[in-house]
C-alpha positions in Angstrom: -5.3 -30.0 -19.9 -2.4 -30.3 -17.5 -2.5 -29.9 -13.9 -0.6 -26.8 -13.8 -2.3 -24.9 -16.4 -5.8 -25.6 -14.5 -4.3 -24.4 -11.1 -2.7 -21.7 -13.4 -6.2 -20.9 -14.8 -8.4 -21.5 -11.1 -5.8 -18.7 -9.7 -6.3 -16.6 -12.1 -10.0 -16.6 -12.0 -9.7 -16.3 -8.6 -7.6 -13.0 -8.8 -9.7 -11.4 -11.6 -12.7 -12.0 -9.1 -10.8 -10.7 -6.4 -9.4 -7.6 -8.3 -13.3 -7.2 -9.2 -14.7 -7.1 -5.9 -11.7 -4.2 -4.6 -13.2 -1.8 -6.7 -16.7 -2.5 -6.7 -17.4 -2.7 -3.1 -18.8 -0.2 -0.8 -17.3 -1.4 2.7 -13.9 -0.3 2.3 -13.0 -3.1 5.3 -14.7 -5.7 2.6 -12.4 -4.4 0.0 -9.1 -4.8 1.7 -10.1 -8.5 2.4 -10.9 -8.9 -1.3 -7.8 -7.0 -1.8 -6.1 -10.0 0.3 -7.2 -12.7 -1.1 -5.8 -11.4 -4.7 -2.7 -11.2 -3.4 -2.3 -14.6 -2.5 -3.6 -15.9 -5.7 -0.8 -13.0 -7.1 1.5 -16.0 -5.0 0.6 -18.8 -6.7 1.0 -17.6 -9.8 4.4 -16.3 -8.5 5.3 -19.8 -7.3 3.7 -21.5 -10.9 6.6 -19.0 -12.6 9.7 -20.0 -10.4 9.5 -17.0 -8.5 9.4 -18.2 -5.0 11.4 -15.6 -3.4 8.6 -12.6 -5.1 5.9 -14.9 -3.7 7.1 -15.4 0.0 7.9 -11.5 -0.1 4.7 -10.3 -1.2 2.6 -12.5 1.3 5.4 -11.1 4.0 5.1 -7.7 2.7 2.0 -7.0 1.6 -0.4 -8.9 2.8 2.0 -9.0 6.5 2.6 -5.8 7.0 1.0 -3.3 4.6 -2.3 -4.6 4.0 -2.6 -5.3 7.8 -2.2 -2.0 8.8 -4.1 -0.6 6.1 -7.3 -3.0 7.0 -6.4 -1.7 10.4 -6.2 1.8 9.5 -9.5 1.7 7.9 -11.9 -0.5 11.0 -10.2 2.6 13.6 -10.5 5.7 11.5 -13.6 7.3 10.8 -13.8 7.4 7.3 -16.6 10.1 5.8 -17.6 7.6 2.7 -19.9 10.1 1.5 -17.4 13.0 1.4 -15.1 10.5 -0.7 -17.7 9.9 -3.2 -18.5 13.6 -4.1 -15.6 13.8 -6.1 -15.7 10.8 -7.6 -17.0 12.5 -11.3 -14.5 15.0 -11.2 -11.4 12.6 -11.8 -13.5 9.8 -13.8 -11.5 11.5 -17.3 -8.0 10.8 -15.8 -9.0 7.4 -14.2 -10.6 6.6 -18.0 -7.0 6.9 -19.3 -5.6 5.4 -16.8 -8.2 1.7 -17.1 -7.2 2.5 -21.4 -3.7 2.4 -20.3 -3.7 -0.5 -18.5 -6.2 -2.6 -20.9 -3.3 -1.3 -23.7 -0.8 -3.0 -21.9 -2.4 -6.1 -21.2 -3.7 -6.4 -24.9 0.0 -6.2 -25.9 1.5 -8.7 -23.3 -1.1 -11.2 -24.7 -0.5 -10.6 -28.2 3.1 -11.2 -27.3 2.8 -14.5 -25.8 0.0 -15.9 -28.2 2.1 -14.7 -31.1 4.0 -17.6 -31.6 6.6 -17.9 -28.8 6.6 -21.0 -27.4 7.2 -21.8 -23.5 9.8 -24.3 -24.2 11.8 -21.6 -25.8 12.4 -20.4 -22.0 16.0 -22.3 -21.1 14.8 -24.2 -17.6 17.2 -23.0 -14.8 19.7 -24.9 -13.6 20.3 -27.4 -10.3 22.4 -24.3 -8.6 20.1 -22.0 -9.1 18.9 -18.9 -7.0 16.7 -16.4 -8.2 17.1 -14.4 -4.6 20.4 -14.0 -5.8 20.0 -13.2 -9.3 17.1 -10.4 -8.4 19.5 -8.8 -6.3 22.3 -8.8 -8.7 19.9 -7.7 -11.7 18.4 -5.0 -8.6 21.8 -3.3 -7.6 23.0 -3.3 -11.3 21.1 -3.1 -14.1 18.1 -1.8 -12.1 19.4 0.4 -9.4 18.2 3.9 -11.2 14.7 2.6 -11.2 14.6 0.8 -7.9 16.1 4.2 -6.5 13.1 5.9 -7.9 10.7 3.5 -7.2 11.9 4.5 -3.1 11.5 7.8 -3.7 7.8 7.2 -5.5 6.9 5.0 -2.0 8.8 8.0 0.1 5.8 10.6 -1.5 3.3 8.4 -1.4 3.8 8.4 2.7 4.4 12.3 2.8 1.1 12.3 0.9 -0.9 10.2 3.0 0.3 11.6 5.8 -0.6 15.4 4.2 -4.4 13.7 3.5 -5.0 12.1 7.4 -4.1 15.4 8.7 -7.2 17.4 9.5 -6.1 20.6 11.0 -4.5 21.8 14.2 -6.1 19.9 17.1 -7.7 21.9 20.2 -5.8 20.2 23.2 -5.0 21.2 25.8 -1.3 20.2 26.3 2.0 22.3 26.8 4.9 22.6 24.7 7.9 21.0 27.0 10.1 23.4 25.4 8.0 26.5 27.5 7.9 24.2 30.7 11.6 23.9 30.7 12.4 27.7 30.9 9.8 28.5 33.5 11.1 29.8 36.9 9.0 29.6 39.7 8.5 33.3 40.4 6.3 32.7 37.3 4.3 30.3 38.6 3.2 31.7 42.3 3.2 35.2 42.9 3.1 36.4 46.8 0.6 39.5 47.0 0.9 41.2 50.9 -2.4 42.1 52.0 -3.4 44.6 55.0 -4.9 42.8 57.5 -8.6 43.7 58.6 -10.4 43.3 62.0 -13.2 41.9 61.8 -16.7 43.1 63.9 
């Protein structure tokens, strides 16, 4: 066995674990780590393809910026677990389909590369050679209808979560500036002339 195919194969088994874990564990902070930790082994197997620049962006990305703020989001909020879990039953039929969906798809990817194409059948790139530059060409041309729609997907994914965290009108106690502006001062004090009374 080559070197590469058992870093190839320890990464995987690492992500598998990994993706196993996310969805099995109770403590959602627990899950976001495990969540984590497959997204770097995603990288290596990123960086085993030639795709450095998909690597470097998902560790910048993802496990930067979204997966910080998520396990972030998750430690300060005060998530009701229980309430989470009552409906759980309720969308097991669609989720179902989905896991069928998925396990299609990876049947059929497998098939396809154990069905007789050979990796050397993949011409190697080239000395000058960018695949930065050749995602963003393939991106902005051949692509730009679905990467277009794939913005718009993320854009109502944020108007949803943002629709789920809100829990009703809060009780404070704070004015609208737009009512302090226009208020005049005879509204605020109000002189009331009183007859004056002797005492005993």
């Amino acid at each position: 066995m080559e070197f590469r195919t058992f870093v190839f194969y320890f990464l995987a088994v690492i992500l598998v674990y990994a993706g196993l874990r996310v969805v099995t564990l109770k403590n959602p902070v627990h899950a976001a780590l495990h969540l984590i930790l497959a997204f770097f082994s995603a990288c290596g197997v990123w960086i085993l393809l030639g795709a450095e620049f998909l690597a470097i962006a998902l560790i910048l990305v993802y496990v930067g910026a979204v997966m910080v703020l998520f396990l972030f989001v998750v430690m300060l909020l005060n998530v009701d677990l229980d309430r989470l879990r009552e409906g759980f039953w309720s969308y097991l039929p669609l989720g179902s389909i989905v896991a069928l969906l998925v396990v299609a798809e990876m049947g059929l990817v497998l098939f396809y590369v154990y069905s007789g194409v050979p990796e050397s059948a993949v011409p190697p790139a080239g000395a000058g050679y960018s695949n930065v530059r050749e995602l963003g060409r393939l991106l902005f041309t051949e692509y730009v209808y679905p990467f277009e729609l794939v913005s718009a997907v993320l854009l109502v994914g944020i108007v949803a979560a943002v629709a789920l965290t809100l829990r009703g009108k809060r009780k404070t106690k704070s004015v609208s500036p737009s009512q302090q502006v226009f208020v005049k001062a005879r509204d605020r004090v109000r002189l009331v002339r009183m007859p004056a009374e002797k005492g005993d």
